[in-house]
C-alpha positions as CSV (number, residue, x, y, z in Angstrom):
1,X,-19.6,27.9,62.9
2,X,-15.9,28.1,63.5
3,X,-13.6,30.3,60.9
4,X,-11.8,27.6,59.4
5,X,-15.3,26.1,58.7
6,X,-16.9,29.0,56.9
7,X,-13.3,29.8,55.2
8,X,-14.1,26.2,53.6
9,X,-17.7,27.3,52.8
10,X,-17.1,30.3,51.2
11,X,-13.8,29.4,48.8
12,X,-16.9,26.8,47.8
13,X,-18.9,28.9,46.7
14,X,-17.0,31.0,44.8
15,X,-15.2,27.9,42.9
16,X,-18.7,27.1,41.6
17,X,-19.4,31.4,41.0
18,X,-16.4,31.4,38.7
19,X,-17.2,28.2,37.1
20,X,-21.2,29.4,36.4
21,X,-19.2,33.0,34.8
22,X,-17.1,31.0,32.6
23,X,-19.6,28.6,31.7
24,X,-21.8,31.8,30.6
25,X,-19.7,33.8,28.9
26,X,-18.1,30.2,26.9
27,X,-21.6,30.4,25.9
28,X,-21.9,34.2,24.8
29,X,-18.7,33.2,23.3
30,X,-20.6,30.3,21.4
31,X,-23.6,32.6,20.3
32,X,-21.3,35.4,18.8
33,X,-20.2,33.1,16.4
34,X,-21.7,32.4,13.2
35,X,-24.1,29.2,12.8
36,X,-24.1,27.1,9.6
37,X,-27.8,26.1,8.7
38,X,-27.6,22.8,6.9
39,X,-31.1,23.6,4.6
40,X,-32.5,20.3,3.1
41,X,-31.9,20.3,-1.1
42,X,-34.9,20.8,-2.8
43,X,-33.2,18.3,-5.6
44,X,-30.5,16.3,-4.9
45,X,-28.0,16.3,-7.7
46,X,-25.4,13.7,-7.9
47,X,-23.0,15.3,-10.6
48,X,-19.3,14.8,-9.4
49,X,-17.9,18.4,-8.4
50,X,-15.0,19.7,-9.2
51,X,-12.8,18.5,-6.0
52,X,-9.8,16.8,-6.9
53,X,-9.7,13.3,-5.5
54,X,-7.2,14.0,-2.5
55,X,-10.1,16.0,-0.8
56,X,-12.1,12.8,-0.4
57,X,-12.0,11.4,2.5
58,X,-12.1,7.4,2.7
59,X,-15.6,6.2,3.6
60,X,-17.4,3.1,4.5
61,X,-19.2,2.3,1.4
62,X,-20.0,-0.8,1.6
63,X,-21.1,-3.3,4.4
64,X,-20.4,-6.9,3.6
65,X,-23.0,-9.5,5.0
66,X,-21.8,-11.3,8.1
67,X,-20.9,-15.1,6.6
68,X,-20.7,-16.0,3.0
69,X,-24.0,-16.6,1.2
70,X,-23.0,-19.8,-1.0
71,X,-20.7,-22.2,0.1
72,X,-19.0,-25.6,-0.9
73,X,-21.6,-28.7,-1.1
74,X,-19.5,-31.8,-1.1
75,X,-22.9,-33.8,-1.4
76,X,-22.3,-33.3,-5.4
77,X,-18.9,-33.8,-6.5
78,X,-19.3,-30.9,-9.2
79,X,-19.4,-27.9,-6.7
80,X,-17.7,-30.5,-3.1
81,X,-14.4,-28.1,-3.5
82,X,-14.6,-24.4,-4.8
83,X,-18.2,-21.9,-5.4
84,X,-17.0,-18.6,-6.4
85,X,-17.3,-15.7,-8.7
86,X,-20.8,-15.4,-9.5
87,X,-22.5,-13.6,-12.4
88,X,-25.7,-12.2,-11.6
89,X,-29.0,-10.7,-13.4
90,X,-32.5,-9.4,-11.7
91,X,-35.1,-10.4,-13.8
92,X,-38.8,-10.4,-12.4
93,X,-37.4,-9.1,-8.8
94,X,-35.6,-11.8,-8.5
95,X,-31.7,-12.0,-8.6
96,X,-30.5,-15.1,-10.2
97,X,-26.8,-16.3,-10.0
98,X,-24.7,-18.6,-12.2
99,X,-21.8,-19.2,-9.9
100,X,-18.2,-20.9,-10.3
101,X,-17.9,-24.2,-9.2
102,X,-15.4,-27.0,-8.6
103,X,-15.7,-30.4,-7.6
104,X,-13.4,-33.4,-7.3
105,X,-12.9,-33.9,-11.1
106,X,-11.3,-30.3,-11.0
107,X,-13.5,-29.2,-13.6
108,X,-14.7,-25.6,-13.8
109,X,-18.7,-25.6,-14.2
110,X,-21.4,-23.3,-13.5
111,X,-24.3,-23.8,-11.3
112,X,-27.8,-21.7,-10.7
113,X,-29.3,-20.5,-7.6
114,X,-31.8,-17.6,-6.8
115,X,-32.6,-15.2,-4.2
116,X,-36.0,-13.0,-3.5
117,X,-33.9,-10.7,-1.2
118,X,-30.0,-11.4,-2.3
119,X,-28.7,-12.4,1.1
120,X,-31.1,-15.9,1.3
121,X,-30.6,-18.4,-1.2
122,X,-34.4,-19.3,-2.2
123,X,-33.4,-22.3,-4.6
124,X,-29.8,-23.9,-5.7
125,X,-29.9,-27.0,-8.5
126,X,-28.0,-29.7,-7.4
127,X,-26.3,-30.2,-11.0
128,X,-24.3,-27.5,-13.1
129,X,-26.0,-25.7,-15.8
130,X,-23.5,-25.1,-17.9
131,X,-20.0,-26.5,-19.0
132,X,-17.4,-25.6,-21.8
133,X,-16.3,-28.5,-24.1
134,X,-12.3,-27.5,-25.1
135,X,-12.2,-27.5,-29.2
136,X,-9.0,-29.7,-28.2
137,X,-7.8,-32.5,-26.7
138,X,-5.3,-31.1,-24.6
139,X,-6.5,-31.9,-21.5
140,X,-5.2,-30.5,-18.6
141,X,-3.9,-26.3,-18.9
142,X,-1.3,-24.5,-16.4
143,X,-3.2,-21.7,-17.4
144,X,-6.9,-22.8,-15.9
145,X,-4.7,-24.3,-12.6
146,X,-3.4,-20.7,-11.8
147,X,-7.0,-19.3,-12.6
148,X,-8.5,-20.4,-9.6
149,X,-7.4,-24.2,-9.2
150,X,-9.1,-26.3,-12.2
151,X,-7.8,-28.0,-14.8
152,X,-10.6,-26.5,-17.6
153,X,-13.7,-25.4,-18.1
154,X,-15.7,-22.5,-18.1
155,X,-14.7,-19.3,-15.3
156,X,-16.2,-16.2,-14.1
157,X,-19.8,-15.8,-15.7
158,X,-20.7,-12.2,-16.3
159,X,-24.5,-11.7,-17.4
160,X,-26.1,-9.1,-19.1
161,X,-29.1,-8.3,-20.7
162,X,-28.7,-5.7,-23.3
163,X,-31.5,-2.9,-22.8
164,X,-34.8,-4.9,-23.3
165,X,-33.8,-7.7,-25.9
166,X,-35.4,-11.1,-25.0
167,X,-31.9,-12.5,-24.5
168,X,-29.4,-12.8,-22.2
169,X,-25.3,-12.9,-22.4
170,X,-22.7,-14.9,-21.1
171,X,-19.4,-14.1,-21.5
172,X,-16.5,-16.3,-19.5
173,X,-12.8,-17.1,-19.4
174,X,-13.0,-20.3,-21.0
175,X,-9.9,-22.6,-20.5
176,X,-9.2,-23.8,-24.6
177,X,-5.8,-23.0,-26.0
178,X,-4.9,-20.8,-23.7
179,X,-7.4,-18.6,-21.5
180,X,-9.6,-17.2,-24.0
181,X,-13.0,-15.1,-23.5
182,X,-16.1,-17.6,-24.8
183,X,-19.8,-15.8,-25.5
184,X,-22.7,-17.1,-25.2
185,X,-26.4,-16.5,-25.0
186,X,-29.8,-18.0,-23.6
187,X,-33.5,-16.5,-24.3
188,X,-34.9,-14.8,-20.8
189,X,-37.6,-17.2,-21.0
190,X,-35.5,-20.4,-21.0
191,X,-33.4,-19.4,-18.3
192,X,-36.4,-18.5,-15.8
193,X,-37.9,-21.2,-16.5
194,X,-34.5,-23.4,-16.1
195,X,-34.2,-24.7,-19.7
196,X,-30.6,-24.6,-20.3
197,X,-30.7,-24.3,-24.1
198,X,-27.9,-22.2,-24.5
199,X,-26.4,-20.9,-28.0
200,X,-23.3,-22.7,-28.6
201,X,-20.2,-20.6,-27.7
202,X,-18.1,-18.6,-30.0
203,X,-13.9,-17.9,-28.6
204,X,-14.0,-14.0,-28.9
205,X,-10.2,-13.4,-28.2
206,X,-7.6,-14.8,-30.1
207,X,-6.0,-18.7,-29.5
208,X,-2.6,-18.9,-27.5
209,X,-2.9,-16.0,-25.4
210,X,-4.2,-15.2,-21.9
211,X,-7.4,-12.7,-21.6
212,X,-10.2,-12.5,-18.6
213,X,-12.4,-9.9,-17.6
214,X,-14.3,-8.8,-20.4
215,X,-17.7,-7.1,-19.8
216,X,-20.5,-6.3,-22.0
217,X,-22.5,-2.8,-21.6
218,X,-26.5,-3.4,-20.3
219,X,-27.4,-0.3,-22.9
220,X,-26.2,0.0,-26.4
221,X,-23.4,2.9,-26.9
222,X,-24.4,5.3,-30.0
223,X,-26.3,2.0,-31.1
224,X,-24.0,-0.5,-30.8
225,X,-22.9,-3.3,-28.4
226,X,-20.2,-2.3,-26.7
227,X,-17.5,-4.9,-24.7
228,X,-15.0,-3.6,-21.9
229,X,-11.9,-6.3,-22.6
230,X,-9.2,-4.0,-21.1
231,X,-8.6,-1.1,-18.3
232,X,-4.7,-1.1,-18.4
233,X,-3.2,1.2,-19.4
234,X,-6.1,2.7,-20.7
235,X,-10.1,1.6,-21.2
236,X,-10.2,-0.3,-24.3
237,X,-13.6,-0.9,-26.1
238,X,-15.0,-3.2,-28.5
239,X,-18.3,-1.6,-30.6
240,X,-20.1,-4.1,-32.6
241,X,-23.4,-4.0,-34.7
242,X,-24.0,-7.5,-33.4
243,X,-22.6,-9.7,-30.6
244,X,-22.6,-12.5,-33.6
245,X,-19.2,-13.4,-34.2
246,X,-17.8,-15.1,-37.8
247,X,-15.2,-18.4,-37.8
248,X,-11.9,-16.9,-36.7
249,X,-13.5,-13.3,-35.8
250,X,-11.6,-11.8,-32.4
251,X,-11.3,-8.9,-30.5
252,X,-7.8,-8.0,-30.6
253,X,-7.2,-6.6,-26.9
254,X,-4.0,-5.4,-25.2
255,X,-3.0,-5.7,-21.8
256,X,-0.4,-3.8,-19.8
257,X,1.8,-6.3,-17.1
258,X,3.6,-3.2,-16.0
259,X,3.0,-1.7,-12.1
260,X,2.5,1.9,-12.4
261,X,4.5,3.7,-10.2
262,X,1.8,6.3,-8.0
263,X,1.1,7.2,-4.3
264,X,-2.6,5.3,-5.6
265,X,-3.5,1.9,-4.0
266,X,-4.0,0.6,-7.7
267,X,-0.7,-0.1,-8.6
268,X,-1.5,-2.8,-10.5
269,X,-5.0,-2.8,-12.7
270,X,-6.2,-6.3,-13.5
271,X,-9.6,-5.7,-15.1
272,X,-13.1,-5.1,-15.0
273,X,-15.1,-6.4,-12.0
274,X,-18.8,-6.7,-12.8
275,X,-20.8,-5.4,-15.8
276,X,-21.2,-1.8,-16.0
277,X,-24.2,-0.5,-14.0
278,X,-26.0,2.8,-15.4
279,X,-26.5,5.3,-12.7
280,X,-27.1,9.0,-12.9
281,X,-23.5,9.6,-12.6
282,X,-22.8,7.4,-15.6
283,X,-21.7,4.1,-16.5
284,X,-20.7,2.6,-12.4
285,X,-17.6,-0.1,-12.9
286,X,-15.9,-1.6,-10.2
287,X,-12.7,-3.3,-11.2
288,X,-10.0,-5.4,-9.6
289,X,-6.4,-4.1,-9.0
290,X,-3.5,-4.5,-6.5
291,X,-1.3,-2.1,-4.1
292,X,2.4,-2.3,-4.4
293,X,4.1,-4.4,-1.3
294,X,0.8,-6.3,-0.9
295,X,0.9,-8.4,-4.2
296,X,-1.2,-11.0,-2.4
297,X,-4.3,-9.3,-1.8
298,X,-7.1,-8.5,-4.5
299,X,-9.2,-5.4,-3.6
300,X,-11.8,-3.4,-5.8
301,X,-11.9,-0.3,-6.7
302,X,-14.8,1.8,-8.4
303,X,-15.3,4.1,-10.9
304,X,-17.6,6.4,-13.0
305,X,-17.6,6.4,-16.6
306,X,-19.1,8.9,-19.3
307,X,-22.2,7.4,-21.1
308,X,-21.6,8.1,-24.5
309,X,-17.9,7.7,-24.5
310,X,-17.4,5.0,-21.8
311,X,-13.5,5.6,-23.2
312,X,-13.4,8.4,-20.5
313,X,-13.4,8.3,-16.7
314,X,-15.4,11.0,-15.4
315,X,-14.8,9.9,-11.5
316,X,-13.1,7.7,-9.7
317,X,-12.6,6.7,-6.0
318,X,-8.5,7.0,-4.3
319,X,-9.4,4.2,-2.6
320,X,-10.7,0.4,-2.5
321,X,-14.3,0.3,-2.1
322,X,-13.9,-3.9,-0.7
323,X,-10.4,-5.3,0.7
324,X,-9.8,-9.0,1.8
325,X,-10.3,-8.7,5.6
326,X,-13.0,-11.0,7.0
327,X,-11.4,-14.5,8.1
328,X,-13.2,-16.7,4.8
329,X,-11.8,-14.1,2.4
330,X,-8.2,-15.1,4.0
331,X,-8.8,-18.8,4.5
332,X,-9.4,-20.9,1.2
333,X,-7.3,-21.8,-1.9
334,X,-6.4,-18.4,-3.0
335,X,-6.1,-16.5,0.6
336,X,-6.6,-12.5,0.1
337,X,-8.9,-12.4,-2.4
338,X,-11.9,-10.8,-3.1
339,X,-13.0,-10.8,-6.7
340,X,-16.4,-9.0,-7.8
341,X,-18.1,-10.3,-10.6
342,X,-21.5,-9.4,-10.4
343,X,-23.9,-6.5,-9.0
344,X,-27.5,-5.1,-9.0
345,X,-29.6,-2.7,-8.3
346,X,-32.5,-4.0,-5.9
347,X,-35.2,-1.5,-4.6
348,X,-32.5,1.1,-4.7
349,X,-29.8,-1.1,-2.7
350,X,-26.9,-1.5,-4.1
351,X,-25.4,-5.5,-4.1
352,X,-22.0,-6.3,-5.3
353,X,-21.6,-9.9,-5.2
354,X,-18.4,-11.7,-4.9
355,X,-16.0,-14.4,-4.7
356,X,-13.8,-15.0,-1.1
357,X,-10.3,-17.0,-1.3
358,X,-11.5,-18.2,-4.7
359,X,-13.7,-21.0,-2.3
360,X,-17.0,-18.7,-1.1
361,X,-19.9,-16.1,-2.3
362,X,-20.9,-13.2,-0.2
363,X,-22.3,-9.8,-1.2
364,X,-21.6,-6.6,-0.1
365,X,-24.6,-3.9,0.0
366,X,-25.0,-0.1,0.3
367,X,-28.2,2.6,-0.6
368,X,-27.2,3.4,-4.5
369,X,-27.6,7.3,-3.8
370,X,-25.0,7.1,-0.9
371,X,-23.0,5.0,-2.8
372,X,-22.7,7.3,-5.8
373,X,-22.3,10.4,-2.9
374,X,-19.0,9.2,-2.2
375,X,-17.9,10.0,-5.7
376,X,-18.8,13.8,-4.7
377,X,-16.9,14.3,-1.3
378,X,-19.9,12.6,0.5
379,X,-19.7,12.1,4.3
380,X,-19.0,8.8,5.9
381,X,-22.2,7.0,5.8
382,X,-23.5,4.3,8.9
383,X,-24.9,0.7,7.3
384,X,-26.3,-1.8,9.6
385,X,-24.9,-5.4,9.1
386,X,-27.8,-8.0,8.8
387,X,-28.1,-11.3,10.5
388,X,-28.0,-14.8,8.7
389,X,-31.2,-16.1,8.1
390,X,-30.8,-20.2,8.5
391,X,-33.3,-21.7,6.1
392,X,-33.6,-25.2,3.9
393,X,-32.4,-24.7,0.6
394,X,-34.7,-26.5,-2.4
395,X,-32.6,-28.9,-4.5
């Protein structure tokens, strides 16, 4: 073997001696230092620590499903234009929706479907279930028109059941002398079984003035009902012995136009998203708001209140938990919008549903424990999306 040859060899091999000594002693290095055993709890407990919300870090909370879940059906003219901003309720493992619809009369009305799972509509009833007759003649409102695109009628369902009373409420923005908060109720036992005998409505917030958003509590507060009608500037709550209401009997509610001026996304509070949702946290509310400089966009936020005094927020998320981003929430009559108005708790899944562009339905879906992590410092959490299951819908 010539010189030049074995010169070669041997700078070789002692390239790959030096790289094997610095490879061992990056890995005496690596054995010096001091290993951090992750031990699995023997309880988890979910009560919020005492970081201060800058120390949590953004995380993917919630996974929305791949295409909306109820759309337009312009075979009935009620619900050809607009289906949006459902309420929601699981009774019997099944989660029923009365969902915002509006047809080519430009009436707001609500209509029923179900789901076994949440993400497959089982059943949808090809006529509305309910419809708000104005105490006036007036005809068509401004206000309805700039409240998602109809001309009156009855907007944004929330349901709730209160603990175990055989009876279920309805409260809606109902388009009648301005936009006013109506209450209602059904038995559980007429609504399963689709008999749409519903108590006649009462206006709970005074005539001439503009109010949306109000949420009743599932559980009774220090024994009495309890309805969320304002979060800005501060949570405003209604307790009542009884959600009966007298001739001319309102809630007198306050709300605050003003932008508050923070490094927050919520400059702008709007109100309460979906009925509260007990947890072991507290009371879980998600509610609707918008960031300075993007005025057009709705995105929801979430927070924790305290169970006997729901007054008080105990823990709340620094950022928005769902944001307008998939093409349907930017494509419909109101672009950039994503408005919650129902959730449940389903075999420990958490699903928020809501409207998209004020035109579509989806739902959005996390584990409840990893959800309520996030309010702790929780790490950023992996959800698999689902795929759209194609089936016939009864009507």
């Amino acid at each position: 073997m010539s010189p030049k040859k074995l010169n070669s060899k041997n700078k070789s091999k002692n390239k790959k001696l030096k790289l094997k000594v610095k490879k061992t002693r990056v890995a005496k290095k690596s054995q010096n230092k001091k290993i951090k055993i992750l031990k699995k709890p023997t309880k988890r407990s979910l009560k919020p620590t005492k970081k201060s919300l800058k120390e949590i870090q953004q995380v993917k909370l919630l996974q929305k499903f791949d295409a909306p879940i109820i759309l337009p059906n312009p075979t009935n003219y009620w619900e050809a234009w607009q289906t949006f901003n459902p309420g929601v309720i699981l009774l019997d493992n099944k989660i029923h929706f009365l969902y915002r619809a509006i047809g080519t009369d430009g009436v707001s009305r609500l209509g029923y479907a179900f789901s076994n799972d949440g993400f497959s509509i089982e059943e949808r009833l090809p006529y509305p279930v309910y419809e708000h007759k104005p105490n006036n003649n007036l005809g068509f409102n401004i206000y309805s028109l700039c409240s998602g695109g109809s001309f009156f009628g009855a907007e944004d369902p929330r349901l709730t059941r209160v603990e175990n009373e055989d009876k279920i409420y309805m409260t809606y923005t109902a388009c009648d002398n301005g936009l006013r908060i109506g209450l209602t109720s059904i038995s559980v036992s007429d609504f399963l079984n689709k008999k749409w005998n519903w108590k006649k409505p009462c206006l709970i917030s005074p005539p001439g003035e503009v109010h949306k958003n109000w949420v009743i509590f599932p559980g009774k507060i220090n024994g009495k009902y309890a309805i969320l009608h304002s979060l800005s500037p501060e949570i405003l709550i209604a307790y009542r012995d009884s959600l009966d209401f007298g001739e001319n009997e309102y809630i007198q509610s306050y709300y605050n136009l003003n932008f508050k001026k923070n490094n927050g996304w919520d400059n702008w509070i709007r109100g309460a998203g979906a009925p509260p949702i007990k947890t072991e946290l507290g009371w879980l509310l998600f509610y609707h708001a918008m960031t300075n400089g993007e005025f057009h966009k709705y995105k929801v936020g979430a927070m924790i209140l305290d169970y006997k005094n729901p007054e008080k927020i105990l823990y709340k998320l620094n950022y928005p938990v769902l944001e307008p981003q998939e093409e349907y929430e930017n494509n419909g009559f109101k672009p950039g919008v994503v408005y919650v108005t129902g959730a449940v708790v389903k075999d420990d899944m958490l699903l928020v549903y809501y409207g998209a562009a004020d035109s579509y339905i989806n739902v959005a879906y996390a584990p409840l424990l990893k959800f309520l992590e996030a309010f702790k410092g929780g790490e950023q959490i992996t959800l698999k999306s689902r795929k759209l299951k194609v089936k016939k819908i009864k009507s």
